[in-house]
N, C-alpha and C positions, 0 to 999 in steps of 0.2 A: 429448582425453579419454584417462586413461592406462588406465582400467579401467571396464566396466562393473558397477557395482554395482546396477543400479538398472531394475528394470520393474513397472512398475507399472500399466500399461492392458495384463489380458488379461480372460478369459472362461472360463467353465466352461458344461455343461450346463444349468444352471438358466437361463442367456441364449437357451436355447431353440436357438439355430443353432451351439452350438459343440459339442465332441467329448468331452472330460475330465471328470472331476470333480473336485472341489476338493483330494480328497486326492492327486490322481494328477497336478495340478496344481503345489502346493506340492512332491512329491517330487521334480520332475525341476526345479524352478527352485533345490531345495539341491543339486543338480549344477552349478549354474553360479557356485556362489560366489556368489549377490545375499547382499546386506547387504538390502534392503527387495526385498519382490515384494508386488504390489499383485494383486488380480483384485475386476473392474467392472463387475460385471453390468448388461444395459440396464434403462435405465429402464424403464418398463410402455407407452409407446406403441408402442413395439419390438411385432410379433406374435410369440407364443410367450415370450416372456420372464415374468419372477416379476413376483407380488405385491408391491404396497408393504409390505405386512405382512413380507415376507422377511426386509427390512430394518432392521426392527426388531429381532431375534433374531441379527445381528451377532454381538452379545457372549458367546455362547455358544461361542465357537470362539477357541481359544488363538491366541494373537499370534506365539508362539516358537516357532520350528523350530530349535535348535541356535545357530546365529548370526545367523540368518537372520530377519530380523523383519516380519511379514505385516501387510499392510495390506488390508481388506476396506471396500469402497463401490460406488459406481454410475456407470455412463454413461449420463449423464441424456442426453434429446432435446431441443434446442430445437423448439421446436414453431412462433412465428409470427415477425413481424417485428419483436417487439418485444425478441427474446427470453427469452419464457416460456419454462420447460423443463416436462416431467414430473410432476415431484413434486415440492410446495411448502410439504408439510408441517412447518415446523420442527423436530418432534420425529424424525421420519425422518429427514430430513438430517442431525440431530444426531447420531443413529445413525452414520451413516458415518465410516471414519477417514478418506478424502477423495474429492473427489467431481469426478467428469468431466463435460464436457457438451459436447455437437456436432451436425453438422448431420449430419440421416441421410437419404437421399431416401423411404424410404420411409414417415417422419415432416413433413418437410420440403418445403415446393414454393418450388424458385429463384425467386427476388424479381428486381426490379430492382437495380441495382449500390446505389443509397439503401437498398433493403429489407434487401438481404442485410448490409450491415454495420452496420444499425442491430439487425439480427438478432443479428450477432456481439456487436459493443459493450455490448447488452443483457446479454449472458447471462456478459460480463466483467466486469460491475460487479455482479452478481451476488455477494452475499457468501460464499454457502455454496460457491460453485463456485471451485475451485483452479486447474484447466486447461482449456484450450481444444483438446478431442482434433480431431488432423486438419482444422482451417479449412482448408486449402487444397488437400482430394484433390478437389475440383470440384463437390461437390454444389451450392453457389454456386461460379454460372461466373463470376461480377463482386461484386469489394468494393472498398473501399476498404483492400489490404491497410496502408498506413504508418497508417491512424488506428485500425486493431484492434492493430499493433504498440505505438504510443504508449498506446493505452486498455490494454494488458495491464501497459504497462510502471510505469503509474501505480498501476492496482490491485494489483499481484503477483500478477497474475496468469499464469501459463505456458502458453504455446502451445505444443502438439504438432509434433512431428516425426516422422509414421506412418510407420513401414514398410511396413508393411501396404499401404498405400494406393499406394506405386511398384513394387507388385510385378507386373510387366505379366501377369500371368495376372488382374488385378484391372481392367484395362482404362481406367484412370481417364488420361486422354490429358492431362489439363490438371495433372496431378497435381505433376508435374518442375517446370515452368515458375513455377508456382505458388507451392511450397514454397521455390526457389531466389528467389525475388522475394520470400519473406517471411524467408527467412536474411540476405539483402542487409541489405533494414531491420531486420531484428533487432541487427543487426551494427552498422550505424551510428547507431542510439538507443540503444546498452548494453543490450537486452533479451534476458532469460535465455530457453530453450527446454530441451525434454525431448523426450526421445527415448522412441515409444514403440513394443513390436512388436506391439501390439492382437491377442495370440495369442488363436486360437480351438481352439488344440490344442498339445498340451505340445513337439510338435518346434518349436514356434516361438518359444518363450520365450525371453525375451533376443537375440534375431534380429533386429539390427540392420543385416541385409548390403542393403538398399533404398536405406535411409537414409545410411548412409556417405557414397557416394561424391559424394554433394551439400554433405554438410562437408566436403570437399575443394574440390570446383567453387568452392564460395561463400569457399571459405579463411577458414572459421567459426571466433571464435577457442575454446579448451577452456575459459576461465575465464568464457563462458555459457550450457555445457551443462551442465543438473544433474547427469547419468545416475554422474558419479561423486565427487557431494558430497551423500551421503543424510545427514548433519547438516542440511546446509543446505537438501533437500528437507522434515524432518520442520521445520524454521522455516518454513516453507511453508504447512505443514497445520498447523500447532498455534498460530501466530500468530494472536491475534484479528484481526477485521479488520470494518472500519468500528462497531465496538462491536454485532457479535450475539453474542447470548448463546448462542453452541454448547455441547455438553456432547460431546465429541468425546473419546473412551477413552484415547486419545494423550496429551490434557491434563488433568493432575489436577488443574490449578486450576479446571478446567470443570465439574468434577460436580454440582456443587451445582444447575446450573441443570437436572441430570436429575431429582431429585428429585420 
């Protein structure tokens, strides 16, 4: 990866446990040079967090910082084992420019190693959902990580690579072992990954120092990490997929179905 351009799982106040606000968030992410910065606020099962309503009113808030192009959505919660997340509302969703989803424990009760990757699997074939934040910080202690690799690689689907999540003041013990067994298979089924710093405060933005040294361990190769191919990120989000009808601000072929 020659350059980070690219974060897109952070947080503002309005997620209720984070620090920043939106404006103080975008200013210190045009300090790192990003070409796309993304902020995700949780879903509503999340305690403290916004209204679905919130997200509706997206589009009220300019996309361009200079060169810097903002991407505003959600971190939805899976919620059981089939995959349900949050919020289901198509027109919500549609709202967003793209949209997270993951396993939170305070949303979330570990399943059996069956439950929890039919948990994952679910919420990958998931149309509206783009990425799979953090599958493997431990929340489920057992999946079947190579058949969420293969179901993401089929869907276009992106699994996360948290930082967040190996930061040992973060406690998450299964986090390493885990992540590096989902780079492995990443690695040898050609499936792409994102790197994400799931900032909850502006000093963490573009803060991939967790994450690194496991693309190294794994000798992960650069040409299947997004973090610095944001074309190739926005064919991501703005690609239809499995033919729903989003109306997603990114695609202007999509408006019509706002109407």
């Amino acid at each position: 990866m020659t350059q980070t351009l690219i974060d897109i799982h952070t947080h503002t106040i309005v997620s209720g446990h984070a620090f920043c606000t939106l404006n103080e968030m975008v200013q210190e992410a045009q300090k790192h040079d990003l070409a796309l910065f993304g902020i995700t606020e949780h879903g509503p099962a999340i305690p403290g967090t916004c209204h679905p309503v919130y997200f509706r009113n997206l589009h009220v808030v300019p996309r361009q910082y200079g060169s810097m192009r903002l991407l505003l959505g959600a971190e939805l919660n899976i919620i059981d084992y089939e995959g349900n997340v949050d919020i289901t509302d198509p027109y919500v969703l549609g709202c967003m420019d793209h949209v997270i989803a993951g396993l939170h424990s305070l949303c979330y009760t570990n399943g059996t190693h069956e439950q929890n990757t039919s948990a994952l699997i679910g919420a990958i074939e998931n149309p509206y959902i783009h990425i799979i934040s953090h599958p493997c910080d431990g929340t489920a202690t057992s999946f079947d990580i190579e058949a969420v690799v293969l179901a993401a690689k089929r869907t276009g689907t992106l699994l996360e690579l948290n930082s967040s999540s190996l930061n040992p003041a973060r406690h998450k013990t299964l986090a390493h072992p885990l992540f590096c067994e989902m780079l492995r298979l990443c690695k040898r089924h050609d499936t792409p990954i994102i790197l994400g710093s799931d900032a909850h405060h502006t000093a963490s933005i573009a803060d991939y120092r967790y994450a690194l040294p496991l693309l190294t361990e794994t000798d992960f190769p650069d040409q299947l990490i997004i973090n610095d191919k944001p074309d190739l990120f926005l064919e991501y989000i703005t690609s239809p997929r499995y033919d729903v009808p989003l109306h997603n601000p990114l695609n202007p072929s999509s408006q019509e179905n706002a109407q």
